[in-house]
C-alpha positions as CSV (number, residue, x, y, z in Angstrom):
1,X,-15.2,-27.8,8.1
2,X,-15.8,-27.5,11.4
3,X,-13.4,-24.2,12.8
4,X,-13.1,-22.3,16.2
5,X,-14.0,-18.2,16.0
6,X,-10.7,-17.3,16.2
7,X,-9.8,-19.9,13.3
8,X,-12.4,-18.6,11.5
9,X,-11.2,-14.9,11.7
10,X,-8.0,-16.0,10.3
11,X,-9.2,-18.3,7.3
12,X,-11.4,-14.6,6.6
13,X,-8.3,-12.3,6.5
14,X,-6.6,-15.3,4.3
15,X,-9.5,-15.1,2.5
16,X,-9.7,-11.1,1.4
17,X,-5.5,-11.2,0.8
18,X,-4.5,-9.7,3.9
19,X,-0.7,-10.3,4.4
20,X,-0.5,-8.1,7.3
21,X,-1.9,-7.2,10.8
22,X,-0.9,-4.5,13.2
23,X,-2.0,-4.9,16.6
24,X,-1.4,-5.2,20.4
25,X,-3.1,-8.6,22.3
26,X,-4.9,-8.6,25.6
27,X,-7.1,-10.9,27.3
28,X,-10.9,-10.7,25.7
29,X,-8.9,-10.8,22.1
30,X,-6.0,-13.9,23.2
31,X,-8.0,-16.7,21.0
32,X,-7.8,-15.0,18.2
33,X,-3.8,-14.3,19.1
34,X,-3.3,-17.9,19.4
35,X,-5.1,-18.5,16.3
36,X,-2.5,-15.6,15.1
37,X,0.3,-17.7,16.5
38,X,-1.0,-21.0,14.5
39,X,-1.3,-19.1,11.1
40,X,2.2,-17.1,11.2
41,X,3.4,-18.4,8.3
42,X,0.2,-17.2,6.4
43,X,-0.1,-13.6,8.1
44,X,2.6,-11.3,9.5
45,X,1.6,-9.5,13.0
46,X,2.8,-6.4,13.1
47,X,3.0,-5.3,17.5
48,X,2.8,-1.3,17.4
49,X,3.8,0.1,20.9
50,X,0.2,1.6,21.4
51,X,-2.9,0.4,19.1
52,X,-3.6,4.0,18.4
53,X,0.4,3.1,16.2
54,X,-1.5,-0.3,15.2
55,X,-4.3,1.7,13.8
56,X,-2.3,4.2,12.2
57,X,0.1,1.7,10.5
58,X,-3.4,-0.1,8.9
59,X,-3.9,3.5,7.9
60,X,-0.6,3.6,5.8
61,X,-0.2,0.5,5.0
62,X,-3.9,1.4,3.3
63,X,-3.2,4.4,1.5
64,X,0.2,3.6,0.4
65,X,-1.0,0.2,-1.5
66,X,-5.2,0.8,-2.2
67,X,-5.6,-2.5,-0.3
68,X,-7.7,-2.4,3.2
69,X,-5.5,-2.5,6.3
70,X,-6.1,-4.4,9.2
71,X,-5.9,-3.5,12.9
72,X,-6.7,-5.9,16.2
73,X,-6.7,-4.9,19.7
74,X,-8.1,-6.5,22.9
75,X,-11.8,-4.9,24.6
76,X,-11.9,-1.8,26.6
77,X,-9.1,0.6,26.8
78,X,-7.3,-1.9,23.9
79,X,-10.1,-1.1,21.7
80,X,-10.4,3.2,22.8
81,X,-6.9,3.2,21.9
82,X,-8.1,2.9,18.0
83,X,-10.5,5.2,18.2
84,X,-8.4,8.4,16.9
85,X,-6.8,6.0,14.1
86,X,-9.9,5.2,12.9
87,X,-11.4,8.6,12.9
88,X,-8.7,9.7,11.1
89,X,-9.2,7.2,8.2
90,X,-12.8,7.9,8.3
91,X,-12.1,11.8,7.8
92,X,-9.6,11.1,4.9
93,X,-11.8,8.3,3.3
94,X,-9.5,4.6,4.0
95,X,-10.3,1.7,4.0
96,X,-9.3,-0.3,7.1
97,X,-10.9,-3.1,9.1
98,X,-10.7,-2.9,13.3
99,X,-10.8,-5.7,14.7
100,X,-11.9,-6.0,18.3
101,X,-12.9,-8.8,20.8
102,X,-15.3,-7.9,23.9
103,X,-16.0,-9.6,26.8
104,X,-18.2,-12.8,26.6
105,X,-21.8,-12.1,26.0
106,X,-23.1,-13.6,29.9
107,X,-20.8,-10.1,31.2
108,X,-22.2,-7.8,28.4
109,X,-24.0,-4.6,29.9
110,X,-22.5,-5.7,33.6
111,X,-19.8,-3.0,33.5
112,X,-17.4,-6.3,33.5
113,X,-13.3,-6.0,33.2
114,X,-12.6,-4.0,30.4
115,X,-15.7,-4.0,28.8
116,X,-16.7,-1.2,26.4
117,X,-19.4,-0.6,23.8
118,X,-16.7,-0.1,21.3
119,X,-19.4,-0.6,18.3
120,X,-21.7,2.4,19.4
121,X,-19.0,4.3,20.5
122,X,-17.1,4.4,16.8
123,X,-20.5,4.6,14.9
124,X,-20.3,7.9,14.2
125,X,-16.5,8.1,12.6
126,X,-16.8,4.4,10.7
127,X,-19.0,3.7,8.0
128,X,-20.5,0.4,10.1
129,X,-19.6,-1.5,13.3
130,X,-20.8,-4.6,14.4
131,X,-21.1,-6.4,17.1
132,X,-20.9,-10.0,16.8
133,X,-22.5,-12.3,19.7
134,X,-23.0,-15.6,17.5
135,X,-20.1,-17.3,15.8
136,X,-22.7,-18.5,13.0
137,X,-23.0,-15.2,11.4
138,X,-19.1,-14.5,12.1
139,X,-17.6,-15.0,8.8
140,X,-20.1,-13.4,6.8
141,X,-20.2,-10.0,9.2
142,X,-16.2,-10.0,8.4
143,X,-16.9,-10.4,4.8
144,X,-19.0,-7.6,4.6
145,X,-16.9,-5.7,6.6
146,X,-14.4,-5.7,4.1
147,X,-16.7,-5.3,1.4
148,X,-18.1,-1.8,3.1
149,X,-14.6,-0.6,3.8
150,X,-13.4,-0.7,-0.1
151,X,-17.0,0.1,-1.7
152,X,-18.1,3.1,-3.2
153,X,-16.7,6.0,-0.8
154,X,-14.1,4.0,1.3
155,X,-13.7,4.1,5.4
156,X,-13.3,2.0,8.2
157,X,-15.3,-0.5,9.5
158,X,-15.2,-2.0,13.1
159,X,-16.2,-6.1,14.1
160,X,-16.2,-6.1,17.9
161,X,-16.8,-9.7,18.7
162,X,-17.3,-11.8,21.8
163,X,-14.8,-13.5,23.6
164,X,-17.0,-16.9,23.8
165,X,-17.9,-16.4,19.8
166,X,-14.3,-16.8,19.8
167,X,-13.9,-20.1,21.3
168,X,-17.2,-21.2,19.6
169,X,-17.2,-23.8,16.5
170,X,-19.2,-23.1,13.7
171,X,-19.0,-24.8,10.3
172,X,-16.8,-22.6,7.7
173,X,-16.8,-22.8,4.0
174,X,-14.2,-20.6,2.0
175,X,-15.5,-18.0,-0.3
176,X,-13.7,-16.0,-3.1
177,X,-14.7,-12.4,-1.9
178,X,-16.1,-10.1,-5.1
179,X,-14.0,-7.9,-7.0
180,X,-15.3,-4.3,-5.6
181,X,-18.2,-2.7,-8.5
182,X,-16.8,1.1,-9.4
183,X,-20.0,2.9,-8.3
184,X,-22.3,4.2,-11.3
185,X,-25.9,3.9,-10.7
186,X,-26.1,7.8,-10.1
187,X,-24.1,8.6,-13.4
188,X,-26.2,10.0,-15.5
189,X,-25.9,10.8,-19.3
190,X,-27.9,13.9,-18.9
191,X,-25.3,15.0,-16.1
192,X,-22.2,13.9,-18.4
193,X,-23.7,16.0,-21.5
194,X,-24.4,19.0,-19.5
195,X,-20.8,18.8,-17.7
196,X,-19.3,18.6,-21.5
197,X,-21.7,21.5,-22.4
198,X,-19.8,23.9,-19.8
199,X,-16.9,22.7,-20.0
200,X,-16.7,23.3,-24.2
201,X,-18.0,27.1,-22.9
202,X,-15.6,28.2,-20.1
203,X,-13.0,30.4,-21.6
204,X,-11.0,30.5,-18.0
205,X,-11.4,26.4,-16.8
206,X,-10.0,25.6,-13.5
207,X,-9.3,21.7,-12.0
208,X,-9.4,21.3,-8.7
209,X,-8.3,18.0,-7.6
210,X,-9.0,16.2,-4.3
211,X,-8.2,13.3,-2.4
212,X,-11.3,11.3,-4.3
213,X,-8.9,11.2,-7.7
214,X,-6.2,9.6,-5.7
215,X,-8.7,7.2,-4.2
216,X,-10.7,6.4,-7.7
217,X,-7.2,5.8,-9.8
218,X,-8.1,8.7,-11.6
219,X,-4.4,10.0,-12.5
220,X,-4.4,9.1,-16.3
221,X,-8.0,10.4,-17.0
222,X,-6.9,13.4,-15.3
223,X,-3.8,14.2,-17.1
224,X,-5.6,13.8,-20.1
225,X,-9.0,15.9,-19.2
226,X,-6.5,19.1,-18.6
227,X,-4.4,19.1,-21.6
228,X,-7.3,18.6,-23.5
229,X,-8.8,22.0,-22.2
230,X,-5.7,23.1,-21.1
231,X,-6.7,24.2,-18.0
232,X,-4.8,24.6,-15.2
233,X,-4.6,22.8,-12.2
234,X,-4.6,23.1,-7.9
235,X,-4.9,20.1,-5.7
236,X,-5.6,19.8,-1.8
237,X,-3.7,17.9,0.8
238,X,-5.5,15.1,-0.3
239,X,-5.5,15.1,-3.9
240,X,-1.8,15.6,-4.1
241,X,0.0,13.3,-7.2
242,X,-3.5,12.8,-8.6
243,X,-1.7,15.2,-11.1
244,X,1.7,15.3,-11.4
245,X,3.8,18.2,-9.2
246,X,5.9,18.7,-11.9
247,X,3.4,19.2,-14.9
248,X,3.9,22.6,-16.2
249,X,-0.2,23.0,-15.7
250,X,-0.1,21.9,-12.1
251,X,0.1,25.8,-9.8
252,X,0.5,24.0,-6.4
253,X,-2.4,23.8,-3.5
254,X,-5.6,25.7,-3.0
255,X,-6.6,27.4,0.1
256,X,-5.2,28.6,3.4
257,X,-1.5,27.7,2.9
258,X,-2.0,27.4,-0.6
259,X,0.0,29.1,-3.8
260,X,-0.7,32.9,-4.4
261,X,-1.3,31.3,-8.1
262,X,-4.4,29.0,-7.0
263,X,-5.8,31.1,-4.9
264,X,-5.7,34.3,-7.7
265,X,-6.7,31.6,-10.5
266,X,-9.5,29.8,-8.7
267,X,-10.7,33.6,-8.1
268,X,-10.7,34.9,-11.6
269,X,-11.6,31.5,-13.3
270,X,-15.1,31.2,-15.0
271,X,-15.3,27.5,-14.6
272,X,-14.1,25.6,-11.7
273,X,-14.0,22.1,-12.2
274,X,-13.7,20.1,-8.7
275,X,-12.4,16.5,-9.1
276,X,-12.9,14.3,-6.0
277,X,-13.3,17.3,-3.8
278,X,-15.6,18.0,-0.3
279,X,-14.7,21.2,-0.5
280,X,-13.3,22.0,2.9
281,X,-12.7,24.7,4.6
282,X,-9.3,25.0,4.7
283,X,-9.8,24.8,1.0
284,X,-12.8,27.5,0.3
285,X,-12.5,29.9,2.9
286,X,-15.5,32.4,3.4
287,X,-17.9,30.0,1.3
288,X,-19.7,33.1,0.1
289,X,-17.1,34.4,-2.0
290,X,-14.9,31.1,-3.0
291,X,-14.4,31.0,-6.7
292,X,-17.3,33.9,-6.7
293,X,-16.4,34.7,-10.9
294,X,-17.0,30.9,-11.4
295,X,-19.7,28.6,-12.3
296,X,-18.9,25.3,-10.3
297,X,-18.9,21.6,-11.5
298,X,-18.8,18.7,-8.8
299,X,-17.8,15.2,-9.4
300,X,-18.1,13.3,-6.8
301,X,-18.7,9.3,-5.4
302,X,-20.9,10.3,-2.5
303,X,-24.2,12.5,-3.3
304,X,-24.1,14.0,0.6
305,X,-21.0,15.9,-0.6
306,X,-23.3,18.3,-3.5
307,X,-24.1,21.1,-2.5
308,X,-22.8,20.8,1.4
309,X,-20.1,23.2,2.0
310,X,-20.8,25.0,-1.5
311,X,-23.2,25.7,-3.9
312,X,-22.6,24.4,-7.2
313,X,-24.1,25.2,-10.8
314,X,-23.6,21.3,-11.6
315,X,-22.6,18.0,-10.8
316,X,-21.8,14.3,-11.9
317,X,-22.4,11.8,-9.0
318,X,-20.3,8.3,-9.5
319,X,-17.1,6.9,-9.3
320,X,-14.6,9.9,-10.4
321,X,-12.4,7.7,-12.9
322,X,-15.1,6.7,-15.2
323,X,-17.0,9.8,-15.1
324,X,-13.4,11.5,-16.4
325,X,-13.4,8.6,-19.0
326,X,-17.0,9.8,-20.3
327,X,-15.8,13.5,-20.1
328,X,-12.9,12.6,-22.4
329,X,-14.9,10.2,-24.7
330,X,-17.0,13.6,-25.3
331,X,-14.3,16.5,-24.9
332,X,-13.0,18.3,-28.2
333,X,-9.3,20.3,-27.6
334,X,-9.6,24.2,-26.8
335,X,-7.1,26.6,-26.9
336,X,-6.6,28.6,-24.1
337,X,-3.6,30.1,-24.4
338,X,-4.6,33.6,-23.4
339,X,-5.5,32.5,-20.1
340,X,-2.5,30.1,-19.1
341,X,-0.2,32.7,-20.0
342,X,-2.4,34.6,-17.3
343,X,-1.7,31.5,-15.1
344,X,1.7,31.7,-15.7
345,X,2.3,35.5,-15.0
346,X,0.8,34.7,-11.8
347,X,3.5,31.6,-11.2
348,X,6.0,33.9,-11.8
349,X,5.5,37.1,-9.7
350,X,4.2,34.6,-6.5
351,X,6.6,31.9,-6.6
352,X,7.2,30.1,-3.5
353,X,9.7,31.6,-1.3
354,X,12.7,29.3,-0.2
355,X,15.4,30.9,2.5
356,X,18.3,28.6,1.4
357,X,20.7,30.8,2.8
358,X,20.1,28.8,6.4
359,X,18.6,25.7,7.4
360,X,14.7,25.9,7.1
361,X,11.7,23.7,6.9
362,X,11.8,24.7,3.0
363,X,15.3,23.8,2.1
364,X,15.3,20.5,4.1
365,X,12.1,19.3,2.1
366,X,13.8,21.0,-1.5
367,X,16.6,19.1,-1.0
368,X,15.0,16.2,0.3
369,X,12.9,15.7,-2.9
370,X,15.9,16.8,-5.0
371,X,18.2,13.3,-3.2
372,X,15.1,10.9,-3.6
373,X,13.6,12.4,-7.0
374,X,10.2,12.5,-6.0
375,X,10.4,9.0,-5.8
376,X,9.8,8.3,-2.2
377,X,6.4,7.8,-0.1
378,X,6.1,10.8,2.4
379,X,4.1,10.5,5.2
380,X,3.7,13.5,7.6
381,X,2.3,14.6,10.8
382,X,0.5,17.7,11.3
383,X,1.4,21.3,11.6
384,X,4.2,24.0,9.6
385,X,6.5,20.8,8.7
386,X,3.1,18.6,7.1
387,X,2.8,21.9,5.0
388,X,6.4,22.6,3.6
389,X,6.2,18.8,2.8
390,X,3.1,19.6,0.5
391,X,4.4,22.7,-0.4
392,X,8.0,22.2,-1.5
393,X,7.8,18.4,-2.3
394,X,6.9,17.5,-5.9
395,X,4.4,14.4,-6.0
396,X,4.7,13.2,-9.4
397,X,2.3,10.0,-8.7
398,X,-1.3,8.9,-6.3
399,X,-0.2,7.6,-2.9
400,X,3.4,9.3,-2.3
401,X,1.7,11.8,0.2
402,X,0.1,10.3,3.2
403,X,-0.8,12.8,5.9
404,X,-4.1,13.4,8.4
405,X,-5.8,15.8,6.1
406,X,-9.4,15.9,7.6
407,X,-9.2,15.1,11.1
408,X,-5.1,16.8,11.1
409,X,-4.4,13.6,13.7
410,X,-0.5,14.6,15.5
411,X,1.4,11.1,16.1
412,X,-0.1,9.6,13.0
413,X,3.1,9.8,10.7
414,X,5.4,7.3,12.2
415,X,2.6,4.6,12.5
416,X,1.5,5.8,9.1
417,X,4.8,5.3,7.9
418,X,5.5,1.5,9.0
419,X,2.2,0.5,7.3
420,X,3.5,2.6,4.0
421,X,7.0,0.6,4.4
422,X,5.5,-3.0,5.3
423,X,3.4,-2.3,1.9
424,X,5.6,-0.6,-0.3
425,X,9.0,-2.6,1.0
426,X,10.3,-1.6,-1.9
427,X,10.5,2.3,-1.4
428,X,11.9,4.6,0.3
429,X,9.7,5.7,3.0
430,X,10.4,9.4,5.3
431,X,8.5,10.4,8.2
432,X,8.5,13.9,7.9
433,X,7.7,15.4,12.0
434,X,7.7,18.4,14.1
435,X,9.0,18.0,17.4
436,X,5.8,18.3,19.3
437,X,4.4,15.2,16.7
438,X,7.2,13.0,17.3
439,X,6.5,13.2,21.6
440,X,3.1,12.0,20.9
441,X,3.9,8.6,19.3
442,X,8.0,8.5,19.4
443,X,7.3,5.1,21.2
444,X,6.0,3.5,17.6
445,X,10.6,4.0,16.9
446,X,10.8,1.0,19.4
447,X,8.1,-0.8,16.7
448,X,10.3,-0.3,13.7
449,X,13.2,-1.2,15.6
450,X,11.8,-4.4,16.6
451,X,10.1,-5.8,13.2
452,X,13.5,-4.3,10.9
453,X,11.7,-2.2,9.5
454,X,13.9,0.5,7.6
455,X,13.0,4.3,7.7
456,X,13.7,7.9,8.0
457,X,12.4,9.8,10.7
458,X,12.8,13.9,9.5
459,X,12.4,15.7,12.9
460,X,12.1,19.5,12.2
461,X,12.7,20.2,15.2
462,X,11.9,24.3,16.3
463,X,11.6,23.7,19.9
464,X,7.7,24.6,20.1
465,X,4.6,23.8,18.4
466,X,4.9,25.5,15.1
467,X,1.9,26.3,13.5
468,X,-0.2,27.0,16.9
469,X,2.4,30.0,17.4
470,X,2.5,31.3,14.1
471,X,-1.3,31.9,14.8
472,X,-0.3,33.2,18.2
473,X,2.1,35.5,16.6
474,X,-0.2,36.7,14.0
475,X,-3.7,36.7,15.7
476,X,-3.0,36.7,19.5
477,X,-0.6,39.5,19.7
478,X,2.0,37.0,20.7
479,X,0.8,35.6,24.0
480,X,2.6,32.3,23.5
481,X,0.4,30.2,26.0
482,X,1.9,26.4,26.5
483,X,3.5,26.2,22.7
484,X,7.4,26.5,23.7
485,X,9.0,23.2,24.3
486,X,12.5,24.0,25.1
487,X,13.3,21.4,27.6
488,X,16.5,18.6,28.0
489,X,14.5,15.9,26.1
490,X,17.4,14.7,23.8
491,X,15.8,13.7,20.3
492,X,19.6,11.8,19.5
493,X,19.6,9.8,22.8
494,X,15.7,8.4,22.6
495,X,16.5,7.2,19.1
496,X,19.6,5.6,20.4
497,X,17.7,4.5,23.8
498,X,14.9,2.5,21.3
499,X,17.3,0.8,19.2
500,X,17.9,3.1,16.3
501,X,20.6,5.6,14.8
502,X,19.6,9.3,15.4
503,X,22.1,12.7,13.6
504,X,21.6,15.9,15.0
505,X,21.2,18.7,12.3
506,X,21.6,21.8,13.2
507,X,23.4,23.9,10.3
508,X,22.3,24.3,6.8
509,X,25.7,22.2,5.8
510,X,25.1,19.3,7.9
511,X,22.1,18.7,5.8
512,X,23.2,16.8,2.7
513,X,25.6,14.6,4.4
514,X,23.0,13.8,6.8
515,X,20.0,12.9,4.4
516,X,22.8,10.8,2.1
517,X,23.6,8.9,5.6
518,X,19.4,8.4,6.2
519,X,18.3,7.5,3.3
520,X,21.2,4.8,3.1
521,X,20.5,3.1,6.2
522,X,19.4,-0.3,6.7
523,X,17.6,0.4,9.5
524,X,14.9,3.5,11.5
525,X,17.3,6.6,11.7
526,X,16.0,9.8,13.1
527,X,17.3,12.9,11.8
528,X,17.1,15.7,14.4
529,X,17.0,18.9,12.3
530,X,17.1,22.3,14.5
531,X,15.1,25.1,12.7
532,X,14.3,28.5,13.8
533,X,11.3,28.7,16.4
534,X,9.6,31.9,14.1
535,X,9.8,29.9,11.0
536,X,6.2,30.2,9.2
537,X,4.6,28.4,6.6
538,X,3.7,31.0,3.8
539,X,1.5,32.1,1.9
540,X,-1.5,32.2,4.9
541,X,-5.4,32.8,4.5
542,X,-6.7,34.0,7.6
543,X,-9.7,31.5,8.9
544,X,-12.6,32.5,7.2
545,X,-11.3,35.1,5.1
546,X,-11.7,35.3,1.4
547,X,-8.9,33.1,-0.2
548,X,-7.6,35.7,-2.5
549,X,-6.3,37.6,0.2
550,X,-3.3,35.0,0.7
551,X,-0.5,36.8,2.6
552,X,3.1,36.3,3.1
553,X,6.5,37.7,4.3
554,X,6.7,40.8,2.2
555,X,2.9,41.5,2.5
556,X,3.5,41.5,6.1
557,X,6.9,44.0,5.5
């Protein structure tokens, strides 16, 4: 059947499952809007106050269900805007499609209106762009757009297309897109049996689990490979509910604001087995030293990730799920008993340090996960309050934690957090924020206001930018240049101003009362939660320092 570009765009996203769009229209993308505008029954639009919100909402709405989120927004500045979104799901590994339109290919390379070369300038934070300049080829570019995003290692994809390819017809014939192939060409038996080999050896085993094993399914396989060799466990930010917070192997994160425990274990271990990992270096530290009592075993989708940021003895390259399903198939049960008892004498002289004597980052996010039950999705921004939210939060399941781990985007929690809710209707769904996060993209309230969408917006709010003066107080003999942000900007009155309900927190027994009141709401709330300014997130590895010399409070005493 004959269709328009625009048509065809639509019968595409129909095609791959996509329920829902986030974008912002403009005049080089307003065919495919009206296209939009004809198919509204089919797919919900989703208008985000600023398409770097769009892009971030895709983001969410990505990592909170495993499907590929969508974004659209119109040529030029429209189409910059997306730019830091989509690094950030490049960095973190998501899935998402932009979707851009351009001007028409008679003003390309004229400097026209709002013309941008949006394709070259994403190429190097997507896994492809693509311009499209002939409606005949549309369709399939899209398809394969979507196919990149989910294969193998995902990321984000861009399809800039042409405002004239948009009004062009071009026959279209449906197609029922391919179930994505888990990635095993690499996977070889020889790598399997010598993985099982040092495994059976190690007396001291270690699992380190990244955001791969959260990406791959990988949970059950997981679970099972670490009781078998009962060794325990550390995640990153991006690995967290892989394996279950609350599993009496699991010792919280690794690296510079990870447990004592981790840290100390990774250290002494003779086997350190990294799940899904790139090994970064908030994770490893000085790279010369990281895990330096260890032989080291990779398993990884993507073969650029061996050997890049550290040397390993070994490696299994191939989609993380079934290479854990061969490991099992092979594994026999060892007793280490000696050593988790060492694991757990550790655990218990460096627990994690929670003031709840006054209202702190800590307590609100321990008694945040004690009202929900661990049963909520979390998304964060970044700085002091994204760590206390990995950090005192249990995640006992994959895609409860969605945060910028990679790129460490500020403003991405509250887009990220109406694409988790949009997904996941069915959950509850907090925004946890500092204060200097929720300036940047506060506008994206209006956006949940306006589509009904119903969340919590956690504000710990400590009146300057957190974690950049906790390294001014610690490294630049407190010379607090441009990070206090006492001013008469009223957290309360610009929730109320956009539509929403905002409570301002300010004592340790306002607390309770206030999260019951959020998480019962039937619409955005913002809690407004005044912490101390010289709160800090410990334990702390300096940058680049060995990761065993983690300090906190009463190392600095």
């Amino acid at each position: 059947m004959q269709l328009t570009g625009s048509e065809i765009v639509i019968e595409c996203l129909k095609e791959q499952g996509v329920d829902t769009v986030f974008g912002y229209p403009g005049g080089a993308i307003l065919n495919i809007y009206d296209a939009l505008y004809q198919y509204k029954d089919d797919i919900r639009h989703i208008l985000t106050s600023h398409e770097q919100g769009a892009s971030h909402a895709a983001d969410g709405y990505a990592r909170a269900t495993g499907k590929v989120g969508v974004c659209m927004a119109t040529s030029g500045p429209g189409a910059t805007n997306l730019v830091t979104g989509i690094a950030t799901a490049y960095m973190d590994s998501v899935p998402l499609v932009a979707i851009t339109a351009n001007v028409g290919r008679p003003l390309l390379g004229k400097d026209s209106f709002q013309e941008v070369d949006i394709a070259g300038i994403v190429m190097p934070v997507t896994k492809h762009s693509y311009i499209v300049k002939d409606v005949e080829i549309l369709a399939d570019t899209l398809r394969k757009a979507f196919s990149i995003a989910k294969s193998g290692r995902p990321g984000p994809v861009l399809v800039d297309i042409t405002k004239d390819v948009t009004a062009a017809k071009a026959e279209y014939e449906p197609e029922r897109p391919a179930e994505p192939v888990r990635k095993t060409e690499r996977l070889r038996q020889e790598d399997i049996d010598q993985a099982v080999e040092m495994i059976q050896k190690a007396h001291k085993p270690y699992i380190f689990v990244g955001g791969g094993a959260v990406i791959s399914g990988a949970a059950e396989e997981l679970r099972k490979l670490a009781h078998t060799i009962q060794a325990p466990v550390c995640d990153s930010l991006m690995g967290k509910g892989a394996f279950p917070g609350t599993d009496p192997l699991y010792t919280g994160m690794l690296g510079m604001h990870g447990t004592k425990t981790s840290n100390l274990g990774v250290t002494e271990c003779d086997l350190l087995i990294a799940a899904g990992s790139r090994f970064s270096d908030r994770v490893i530290g000085n790279p010369k030293n990281f895990a330096k009592n260890a032989k080291i075993l990779q398993l990884d989708i993507d073969p650029a990730e061996i050997n890049k940021n550290v040397l390993v003895d070994a490696c299994v390259v191939g989609d993380l799920k079934e290479i854990l399903q061969r490991l099992n198939e092979k594994l026999e049960e060892k007793d280490h008993t000696y050593w988790l008892e060492r694991i757990q004498s550790l655990q218990e002289k460096y627990p994690l340090h929670c003031d709840d004597s006054r209202l702190t980052g800590p307590y609100i996010m321990e008694q945040l996960y004690r009202l929900t039950g661990g049963d909520a999705i979390i998304t964060t921004d970044v700085g002091q309050h994204q760590m206390w939210a990995a950090q005192f939060y249990k995640y006992p399941q994959p895609r409860r934690f969605l945060t910028s781990g990679g790129l460490g985007t500020m403003g991405y929690g509250l887009g990220a957090a109406i694409g988790a809710k949009i997904g996941m209707p069915e959950k509850t769904v907090v925004n946890v924020a500092g204060d200097g996060c929720f300036r940047m993209n506060m506008n994206e309230l209006a956006t949940a206001v306006r589509a009904g969408i119903p969340l919590v917006e956690l504000v710990l709010n400590n009146h300057v930018l957190g974690m950049v003066r906790q390294w001014q107080t610690l490294f630049y003999e407190e010379r607090y240049s441009h990070t206090v942000l006492r001013d008469s900007v009223d957290f309360v009155k610009v929730a109320e101003a956009m539509g929403a309900e905002g409570v301002r927190v300010t004592t340790k027994e306002e607390l309770i009362p206030a999260l019951e009141k959020a998480l019962m709401s039937k619409g955005p709330i913002v809690l407004d939660c005044h912490i101390d300014s010289d709160e800090k997130v410990f334990p702390m590895v300096p940058a680049g320092a060995n990761i065993e010399e983690a300090f906190d409070e009463e190392d600095l005493k």
